[in-house]
N, CA and C atoms as an extended XYZ file, in Angstrom:
345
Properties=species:S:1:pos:R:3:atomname:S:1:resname:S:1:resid:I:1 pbc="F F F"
N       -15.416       21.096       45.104 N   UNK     1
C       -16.781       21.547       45.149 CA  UNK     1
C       -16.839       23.081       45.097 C   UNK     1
N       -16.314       23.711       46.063 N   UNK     2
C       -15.321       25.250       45.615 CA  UNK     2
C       -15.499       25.635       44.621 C   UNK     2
N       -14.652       24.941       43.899 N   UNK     3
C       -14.348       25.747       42.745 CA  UNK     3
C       -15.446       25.319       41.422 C   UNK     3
N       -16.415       24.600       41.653 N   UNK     4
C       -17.233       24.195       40.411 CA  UNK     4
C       -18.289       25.068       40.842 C   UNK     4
N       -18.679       25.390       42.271 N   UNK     5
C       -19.381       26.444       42.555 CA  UNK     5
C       -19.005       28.058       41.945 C   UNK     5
N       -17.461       28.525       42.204 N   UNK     6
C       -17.394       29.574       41.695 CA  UNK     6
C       -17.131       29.853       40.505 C   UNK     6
N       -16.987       28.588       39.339 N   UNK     7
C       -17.158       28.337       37.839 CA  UNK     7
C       -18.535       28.647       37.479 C   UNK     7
N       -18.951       27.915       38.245 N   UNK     8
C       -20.648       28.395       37.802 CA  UNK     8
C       -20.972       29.767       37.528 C   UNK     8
N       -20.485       30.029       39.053 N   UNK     9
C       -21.238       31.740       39.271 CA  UNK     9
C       -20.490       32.672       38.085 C   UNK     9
N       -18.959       31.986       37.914 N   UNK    10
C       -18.121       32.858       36.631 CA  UNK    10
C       -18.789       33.329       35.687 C   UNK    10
N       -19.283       32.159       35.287 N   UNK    11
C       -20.024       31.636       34.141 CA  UNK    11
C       -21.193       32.520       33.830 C   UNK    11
N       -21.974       32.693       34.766 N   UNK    12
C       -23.052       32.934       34.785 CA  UNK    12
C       -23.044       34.551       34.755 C   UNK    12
N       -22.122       35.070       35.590 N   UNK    13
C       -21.656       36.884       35.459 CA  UNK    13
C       -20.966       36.794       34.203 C   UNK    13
N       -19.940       36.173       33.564 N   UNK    14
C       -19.997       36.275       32.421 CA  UNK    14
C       -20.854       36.513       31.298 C   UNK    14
N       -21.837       35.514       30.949 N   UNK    15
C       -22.641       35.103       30.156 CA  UNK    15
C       -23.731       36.482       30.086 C   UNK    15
N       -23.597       37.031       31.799 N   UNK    16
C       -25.021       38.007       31.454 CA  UNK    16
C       -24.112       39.612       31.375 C   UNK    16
N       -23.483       39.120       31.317 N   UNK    17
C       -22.780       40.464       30.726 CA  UNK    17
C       -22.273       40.640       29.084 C   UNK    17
N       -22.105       39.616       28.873 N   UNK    18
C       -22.286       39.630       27.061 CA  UNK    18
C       -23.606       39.431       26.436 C   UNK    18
N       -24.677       40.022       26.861 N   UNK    19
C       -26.043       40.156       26.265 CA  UNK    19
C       -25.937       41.166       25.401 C   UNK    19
N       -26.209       41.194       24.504 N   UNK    20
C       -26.230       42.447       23.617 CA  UNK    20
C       -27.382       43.448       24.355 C   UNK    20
N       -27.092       44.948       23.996 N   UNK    21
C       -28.103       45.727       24.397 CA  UNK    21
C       -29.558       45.278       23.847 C   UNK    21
N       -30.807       45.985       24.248 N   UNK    22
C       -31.425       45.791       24.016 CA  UNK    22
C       -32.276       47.154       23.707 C   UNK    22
N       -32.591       47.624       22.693 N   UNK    23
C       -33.423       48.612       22.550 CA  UNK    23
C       -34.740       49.302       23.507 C   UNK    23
N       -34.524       50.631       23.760 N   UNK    24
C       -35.176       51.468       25.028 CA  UNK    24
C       -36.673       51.744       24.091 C   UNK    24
N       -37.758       51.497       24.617 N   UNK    25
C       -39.228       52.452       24.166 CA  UNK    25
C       -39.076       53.580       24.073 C   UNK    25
N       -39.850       54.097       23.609 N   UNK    26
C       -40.188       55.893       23.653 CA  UNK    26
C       -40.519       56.083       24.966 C   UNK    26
N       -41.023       55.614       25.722 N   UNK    27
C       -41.419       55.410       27.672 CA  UNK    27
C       -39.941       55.613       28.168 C   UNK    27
N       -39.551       54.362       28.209 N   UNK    28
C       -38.237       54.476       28.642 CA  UNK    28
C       -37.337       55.838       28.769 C   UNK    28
N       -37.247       56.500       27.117 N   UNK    29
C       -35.987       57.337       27.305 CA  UNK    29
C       -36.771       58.387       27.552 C   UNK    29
N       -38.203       58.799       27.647 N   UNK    30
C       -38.894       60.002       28.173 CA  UNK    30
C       -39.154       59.716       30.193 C   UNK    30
N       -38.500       58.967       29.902 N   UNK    31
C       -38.500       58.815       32.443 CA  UNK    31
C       -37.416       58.984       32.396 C   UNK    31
N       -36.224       58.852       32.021 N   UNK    32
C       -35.125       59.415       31.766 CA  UNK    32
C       -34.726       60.834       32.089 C   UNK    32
N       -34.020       61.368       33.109 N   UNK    33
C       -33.739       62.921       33.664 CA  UNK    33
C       -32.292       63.190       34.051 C   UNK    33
N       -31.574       63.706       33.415 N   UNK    34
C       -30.652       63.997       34.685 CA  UNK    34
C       -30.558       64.730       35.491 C   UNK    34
N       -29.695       64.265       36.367 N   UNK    35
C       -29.651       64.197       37.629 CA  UNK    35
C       -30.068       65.950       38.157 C   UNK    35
N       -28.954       66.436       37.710 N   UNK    36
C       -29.334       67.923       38.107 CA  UNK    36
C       -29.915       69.414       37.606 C   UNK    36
N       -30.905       69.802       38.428 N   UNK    37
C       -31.564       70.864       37.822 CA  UNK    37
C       -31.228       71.574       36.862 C   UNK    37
N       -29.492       71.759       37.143 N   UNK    38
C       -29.425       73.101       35.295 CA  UNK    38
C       -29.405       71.941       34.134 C   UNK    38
N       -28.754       70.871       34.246 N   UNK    39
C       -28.870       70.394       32.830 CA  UNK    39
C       -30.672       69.610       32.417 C   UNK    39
N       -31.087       69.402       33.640 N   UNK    40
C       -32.602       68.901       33.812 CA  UNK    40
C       -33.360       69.944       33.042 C   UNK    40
N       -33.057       71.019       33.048 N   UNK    41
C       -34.148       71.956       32.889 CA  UNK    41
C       -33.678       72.321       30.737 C   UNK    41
N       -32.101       72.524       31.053 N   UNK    42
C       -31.912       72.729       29.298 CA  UNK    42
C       -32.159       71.044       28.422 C   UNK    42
N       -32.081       70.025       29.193 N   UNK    43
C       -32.251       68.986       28.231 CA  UNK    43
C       -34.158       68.631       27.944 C   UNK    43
N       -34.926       69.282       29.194 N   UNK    44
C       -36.201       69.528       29.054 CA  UNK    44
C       -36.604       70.319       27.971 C   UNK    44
N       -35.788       71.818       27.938 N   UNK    45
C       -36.010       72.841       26.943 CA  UNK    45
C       -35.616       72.450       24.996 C   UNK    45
N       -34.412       71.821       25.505 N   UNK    46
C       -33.488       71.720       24.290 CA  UNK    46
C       -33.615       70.128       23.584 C   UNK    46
N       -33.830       69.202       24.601 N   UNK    47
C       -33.568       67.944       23.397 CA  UNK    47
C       -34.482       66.734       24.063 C   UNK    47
N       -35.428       66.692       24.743 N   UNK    48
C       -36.121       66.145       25.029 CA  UNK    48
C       -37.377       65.892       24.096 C   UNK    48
N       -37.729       66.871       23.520 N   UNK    49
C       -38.091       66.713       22.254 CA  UNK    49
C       -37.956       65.391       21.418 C   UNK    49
N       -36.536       65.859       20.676 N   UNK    50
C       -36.282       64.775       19.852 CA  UNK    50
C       -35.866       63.119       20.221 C   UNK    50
N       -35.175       63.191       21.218 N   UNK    51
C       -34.245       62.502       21.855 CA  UNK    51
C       -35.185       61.549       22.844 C   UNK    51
N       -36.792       61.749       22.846 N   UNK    52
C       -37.470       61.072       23.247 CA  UNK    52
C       -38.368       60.129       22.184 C   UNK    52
N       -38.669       60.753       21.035 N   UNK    53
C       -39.626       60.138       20.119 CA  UNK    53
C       -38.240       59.508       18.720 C   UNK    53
N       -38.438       58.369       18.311 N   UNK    54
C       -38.162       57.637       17.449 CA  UNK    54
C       -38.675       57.871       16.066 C   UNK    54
N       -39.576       58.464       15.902 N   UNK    55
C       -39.788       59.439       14.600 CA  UNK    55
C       -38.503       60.610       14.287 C   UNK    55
N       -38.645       61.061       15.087 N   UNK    56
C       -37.683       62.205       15.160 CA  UNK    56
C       -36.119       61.895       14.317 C   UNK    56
N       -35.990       60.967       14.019 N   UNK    57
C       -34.395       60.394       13.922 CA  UNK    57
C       -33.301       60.315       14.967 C   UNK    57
N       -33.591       61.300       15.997 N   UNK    58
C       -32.312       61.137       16.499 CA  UNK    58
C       -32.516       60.045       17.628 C   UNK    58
N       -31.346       59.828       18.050 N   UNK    59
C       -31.350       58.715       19.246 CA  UNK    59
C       -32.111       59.049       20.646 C   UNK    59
N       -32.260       57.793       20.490 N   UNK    60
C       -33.362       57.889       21.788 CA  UNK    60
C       -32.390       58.140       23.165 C   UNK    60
N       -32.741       58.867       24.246 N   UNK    61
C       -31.973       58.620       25.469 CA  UNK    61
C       -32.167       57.806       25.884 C   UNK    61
N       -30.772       57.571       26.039 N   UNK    62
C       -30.260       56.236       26.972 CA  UNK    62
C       -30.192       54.935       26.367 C   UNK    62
N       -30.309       54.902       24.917 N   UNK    63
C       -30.446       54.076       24.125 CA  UNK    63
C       -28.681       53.395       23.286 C   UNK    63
N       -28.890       52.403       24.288 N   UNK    64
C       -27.099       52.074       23.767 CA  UNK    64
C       -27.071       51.158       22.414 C   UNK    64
N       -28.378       50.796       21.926 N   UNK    65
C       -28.294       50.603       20.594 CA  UNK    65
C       -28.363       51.715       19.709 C   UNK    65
N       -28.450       52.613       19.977 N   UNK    66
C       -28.224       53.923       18.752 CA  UNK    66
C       -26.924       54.876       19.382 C   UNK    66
N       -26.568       54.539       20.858 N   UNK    67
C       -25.762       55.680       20.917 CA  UNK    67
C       -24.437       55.394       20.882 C   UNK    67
N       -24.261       53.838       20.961 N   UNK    68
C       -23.044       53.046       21.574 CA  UNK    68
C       -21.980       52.996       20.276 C   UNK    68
N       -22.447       53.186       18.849 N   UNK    69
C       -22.044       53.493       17.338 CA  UNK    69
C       -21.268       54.721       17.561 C   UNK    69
N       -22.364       55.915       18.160 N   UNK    70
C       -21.800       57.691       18.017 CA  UNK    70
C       -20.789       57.612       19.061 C   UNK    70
N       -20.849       57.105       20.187 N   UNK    71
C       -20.158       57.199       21.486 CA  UNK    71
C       -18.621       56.789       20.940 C   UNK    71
N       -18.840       55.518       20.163 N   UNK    72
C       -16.892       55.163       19.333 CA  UNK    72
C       -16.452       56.317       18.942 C   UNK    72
N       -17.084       57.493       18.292 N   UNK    73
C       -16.503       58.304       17.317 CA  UNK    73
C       -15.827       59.136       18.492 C   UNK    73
N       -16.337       59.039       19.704 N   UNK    74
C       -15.544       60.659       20.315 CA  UNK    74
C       -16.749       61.450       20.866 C   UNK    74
N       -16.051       61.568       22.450 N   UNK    75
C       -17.436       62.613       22.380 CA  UNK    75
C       -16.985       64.497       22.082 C   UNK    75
N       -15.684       64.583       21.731 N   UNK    76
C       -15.114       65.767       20.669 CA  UNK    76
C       -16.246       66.058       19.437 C   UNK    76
N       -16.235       64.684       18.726 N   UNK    77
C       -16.929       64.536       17.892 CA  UNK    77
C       -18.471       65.062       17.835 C   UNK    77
N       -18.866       63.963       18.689 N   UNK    78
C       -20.506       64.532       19.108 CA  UNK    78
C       -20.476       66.016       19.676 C   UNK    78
N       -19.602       66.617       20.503 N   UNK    79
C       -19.951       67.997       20.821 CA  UNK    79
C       -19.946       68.953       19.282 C   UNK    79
N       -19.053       68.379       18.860 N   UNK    80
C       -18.602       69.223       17.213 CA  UNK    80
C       -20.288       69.270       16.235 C   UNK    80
N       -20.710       67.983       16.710 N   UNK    81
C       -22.136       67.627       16.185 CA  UNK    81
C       -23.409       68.744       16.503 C   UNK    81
N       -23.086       68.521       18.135 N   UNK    82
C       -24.066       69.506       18.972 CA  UNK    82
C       -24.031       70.832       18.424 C   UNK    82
N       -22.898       71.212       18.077 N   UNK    83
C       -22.492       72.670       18.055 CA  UNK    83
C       -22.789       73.313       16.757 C   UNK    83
N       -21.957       72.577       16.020 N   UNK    84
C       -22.423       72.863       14.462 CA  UNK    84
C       -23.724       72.268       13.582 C   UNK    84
N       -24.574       71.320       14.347 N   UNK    85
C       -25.112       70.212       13.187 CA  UNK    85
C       -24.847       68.939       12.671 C   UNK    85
N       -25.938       68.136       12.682 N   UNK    86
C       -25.417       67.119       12.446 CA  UNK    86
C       -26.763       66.565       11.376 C   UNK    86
N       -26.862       65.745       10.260 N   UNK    87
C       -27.875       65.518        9.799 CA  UNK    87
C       -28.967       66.300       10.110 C   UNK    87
N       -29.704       65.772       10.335 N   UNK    88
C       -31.583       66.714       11.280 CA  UNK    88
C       -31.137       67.177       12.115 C   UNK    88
N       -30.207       67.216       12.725 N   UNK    89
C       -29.996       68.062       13.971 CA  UNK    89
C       -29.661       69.610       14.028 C   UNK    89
N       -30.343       70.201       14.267 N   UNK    90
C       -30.151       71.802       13.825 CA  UNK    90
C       -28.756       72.277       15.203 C   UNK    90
N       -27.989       73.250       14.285 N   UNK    91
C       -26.721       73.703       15.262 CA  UNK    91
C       -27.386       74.318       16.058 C   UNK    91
N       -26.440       73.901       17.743 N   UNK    92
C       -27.019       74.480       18.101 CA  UNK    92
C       -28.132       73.201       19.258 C   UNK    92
N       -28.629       72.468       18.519 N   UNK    93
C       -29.647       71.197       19.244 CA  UNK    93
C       -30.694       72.360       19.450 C   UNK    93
N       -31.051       73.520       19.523 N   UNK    94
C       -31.889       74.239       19.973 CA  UNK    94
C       -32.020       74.691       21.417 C   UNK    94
N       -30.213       74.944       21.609 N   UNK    95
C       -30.023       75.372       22.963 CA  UNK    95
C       -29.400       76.481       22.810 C   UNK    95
N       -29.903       77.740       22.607 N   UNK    96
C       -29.635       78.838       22.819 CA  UNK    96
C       -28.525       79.265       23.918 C   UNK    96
N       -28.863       78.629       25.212 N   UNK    97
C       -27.588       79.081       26.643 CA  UNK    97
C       -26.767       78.203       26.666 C   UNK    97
N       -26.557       76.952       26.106 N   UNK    98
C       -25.886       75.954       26.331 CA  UNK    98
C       -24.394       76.015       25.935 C   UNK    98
N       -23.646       75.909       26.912 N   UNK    99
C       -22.219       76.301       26.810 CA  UNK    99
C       -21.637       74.328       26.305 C   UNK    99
N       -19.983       74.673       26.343 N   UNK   100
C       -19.562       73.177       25.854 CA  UNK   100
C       -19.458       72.051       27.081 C   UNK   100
N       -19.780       72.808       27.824 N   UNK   101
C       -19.292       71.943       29.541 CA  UNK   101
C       -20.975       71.298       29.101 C   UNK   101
N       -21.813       72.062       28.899 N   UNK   102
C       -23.905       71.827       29.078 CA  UNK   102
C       -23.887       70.545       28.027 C   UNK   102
N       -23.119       70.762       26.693 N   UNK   103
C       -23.407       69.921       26.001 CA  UNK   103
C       -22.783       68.452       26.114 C   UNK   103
N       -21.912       69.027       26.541 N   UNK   104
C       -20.753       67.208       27.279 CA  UNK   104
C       -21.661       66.520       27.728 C   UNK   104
N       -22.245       67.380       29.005 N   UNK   105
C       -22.575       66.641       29.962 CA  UNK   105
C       -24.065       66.255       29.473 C   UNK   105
N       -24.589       67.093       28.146 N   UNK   106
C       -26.270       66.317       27.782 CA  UNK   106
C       -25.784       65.080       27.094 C   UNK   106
N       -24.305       65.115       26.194 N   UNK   107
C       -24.185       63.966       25.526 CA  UNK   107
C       -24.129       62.870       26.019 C   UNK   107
N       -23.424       63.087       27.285 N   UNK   108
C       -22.736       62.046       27.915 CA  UNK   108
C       -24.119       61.376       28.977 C   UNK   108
N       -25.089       62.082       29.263 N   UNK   109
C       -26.340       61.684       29.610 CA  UNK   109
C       -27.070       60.700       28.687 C   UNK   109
N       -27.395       61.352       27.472 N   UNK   110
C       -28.000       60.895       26.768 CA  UNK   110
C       -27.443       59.525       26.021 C   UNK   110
N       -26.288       59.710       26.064 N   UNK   111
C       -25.708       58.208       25.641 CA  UNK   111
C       -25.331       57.552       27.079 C   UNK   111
N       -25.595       57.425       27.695 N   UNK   112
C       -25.276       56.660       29.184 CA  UNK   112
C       -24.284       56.275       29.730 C   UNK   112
N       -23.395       57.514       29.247 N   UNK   113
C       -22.152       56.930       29.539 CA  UNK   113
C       -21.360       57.883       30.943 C   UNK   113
N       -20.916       56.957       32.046 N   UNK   114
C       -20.597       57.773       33.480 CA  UNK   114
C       -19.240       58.339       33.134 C   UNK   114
N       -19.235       59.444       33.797 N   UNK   115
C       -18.085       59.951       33.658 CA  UNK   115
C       -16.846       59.137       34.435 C   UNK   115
């Protein structure tokens, strides 16, 4: 009885953990903040903008159906993106103070991924 009980429950943490993501609103990734004031204030200045509206092209925050693709490549990669340009994305993201530690840590926000 044991063990058909904790088959179940297996089962069941299994099952809801292979859900595919599910796409974030424009709501969603605009309540979206991190955590602390200096990067709160440059991802307010710098990419909240885009990174909130779905017109815009770029990925929405927190959106692991658009970010979970870029996130495979490396986040080397994506900083290389941040820095130089990437499609619509002007070098730079439009962060004037933003050092490579600022941009890690907006990428790694914005794609939801914990350190």
């Amino acid at each position: 009885m044991r063990i058909e009980r904790y088959g179940a429950l297996l089962a069941t943490v299994l099952l809801a953990s292979c859900q595919a993501a599910q796409p974030l609103t424009e709501a969603q990734a605009a309540a979206r903040r991190p955590a602390g004031a200096h990067l709160a204030a440059l991802y307010d200045a710098s990419c909240r903008s885009c990174h909130t509206r779905r017109d815009s092209g770029a990925p929405l925050s927190g959106d692991h159906t658009q970010w979970d693709a870029r996130w495979a490549k490396g986040p080397d990669t994506l900083l290389q993106h941040a820095v130089a340009g990437y499609n619509a994305m002007p070098a730079g993201g439009q962060c004037a103070t933003c050092t490579a530690a600022d941009y890690t840590a907006l990428i790694r926000f914005m794609a939801d991924q914990r350190q």
